[in-house]
C-alpha positions in Angstrom: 0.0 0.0 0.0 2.8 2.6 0.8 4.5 1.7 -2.4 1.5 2.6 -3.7 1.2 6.0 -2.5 4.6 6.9 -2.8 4.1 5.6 -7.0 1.3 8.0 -6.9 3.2 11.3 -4.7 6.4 11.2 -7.3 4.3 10.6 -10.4 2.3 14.2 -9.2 5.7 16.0 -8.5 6.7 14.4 -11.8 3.8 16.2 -13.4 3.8 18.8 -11.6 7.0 19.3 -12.5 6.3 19.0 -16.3 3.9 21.1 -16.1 5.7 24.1 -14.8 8.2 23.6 -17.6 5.4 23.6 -20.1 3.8 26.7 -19.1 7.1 28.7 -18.9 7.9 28.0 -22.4 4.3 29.1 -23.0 5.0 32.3 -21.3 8.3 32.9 -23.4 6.3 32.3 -26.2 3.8 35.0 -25.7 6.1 37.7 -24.2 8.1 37.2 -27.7 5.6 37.1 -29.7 4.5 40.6 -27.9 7.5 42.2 -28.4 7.9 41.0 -32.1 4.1 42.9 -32.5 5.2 46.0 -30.9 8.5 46.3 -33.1 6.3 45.5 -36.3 3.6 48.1 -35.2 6.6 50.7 -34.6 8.3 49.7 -37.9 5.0 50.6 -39.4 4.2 54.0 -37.9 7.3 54.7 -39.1 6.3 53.8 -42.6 3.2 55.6 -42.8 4.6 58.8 -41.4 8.0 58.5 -43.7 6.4 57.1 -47.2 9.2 55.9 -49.6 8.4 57.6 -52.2 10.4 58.1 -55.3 12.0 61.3 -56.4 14.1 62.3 -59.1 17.6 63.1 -58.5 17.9 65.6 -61.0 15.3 68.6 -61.8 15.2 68.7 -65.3 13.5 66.4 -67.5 16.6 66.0 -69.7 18.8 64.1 -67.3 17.4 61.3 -66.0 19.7 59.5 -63.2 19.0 56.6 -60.3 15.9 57.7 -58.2 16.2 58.5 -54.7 13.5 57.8 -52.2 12.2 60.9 -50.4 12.5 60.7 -46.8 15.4 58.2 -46.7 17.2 59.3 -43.5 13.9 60.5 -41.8 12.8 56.9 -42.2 16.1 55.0 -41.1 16.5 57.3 -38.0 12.6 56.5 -36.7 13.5 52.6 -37.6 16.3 52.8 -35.5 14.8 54.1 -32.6 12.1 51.7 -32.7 
C-alpha cells in the first residue's frame, strides 16, 4: 500500500514538474511574440509617417539618373529608434 502511495506522490511531482516547464515555455512564447508585434507596429508607424516615395535626382527632364526615395534618412532614424 505505501509503495502505492509513494508511486502516486512522485508521479504528481513528476507532473507537476512537467507542467511548470510547459507553461514557462508558454509564457516565453507570448512575451516574444508581444514584443515581435510592438516592433512591427513601430516599424509601421514609421512607414506611414515617412512614405518611400520616389524622387528624381535631378530637376530637369533631360537628365534622367538613379531615383532616390524621399525621406530616406527620416525613415532609417525612426526605424532605428524603434
Amino acid at each position: 500500500m505505501q509503495e502505492t502511495s509513494h508511486k502516486n506522490s512522485l508521479l504528481r511531482v513528476v507532473l507537476l514538474v512537467l507542467f511548470l516547464i510547459i507553461g514557462a515555455c508558454i509564457a516565453w512564447g507570448l512575451l516574444k511574440t508581444g514584443y515581435a508585434l510592438k516592433e512591427q507596429a513601430c516599424i509601421n508607424r514609421v512607414m506611414a509617417q515617412y512614405p518611400a516615395v520616389s524622387v528624381s535626382a535631378y530637376n530637369n527632364a533631360k537628365a534622367t539618373g538613379a531615383l532616390k526615395l524621399s525621406y530616406d534618412a527620416e525613415r532609417q532614424q525612426a526605424v532605428k529608434a524603434c
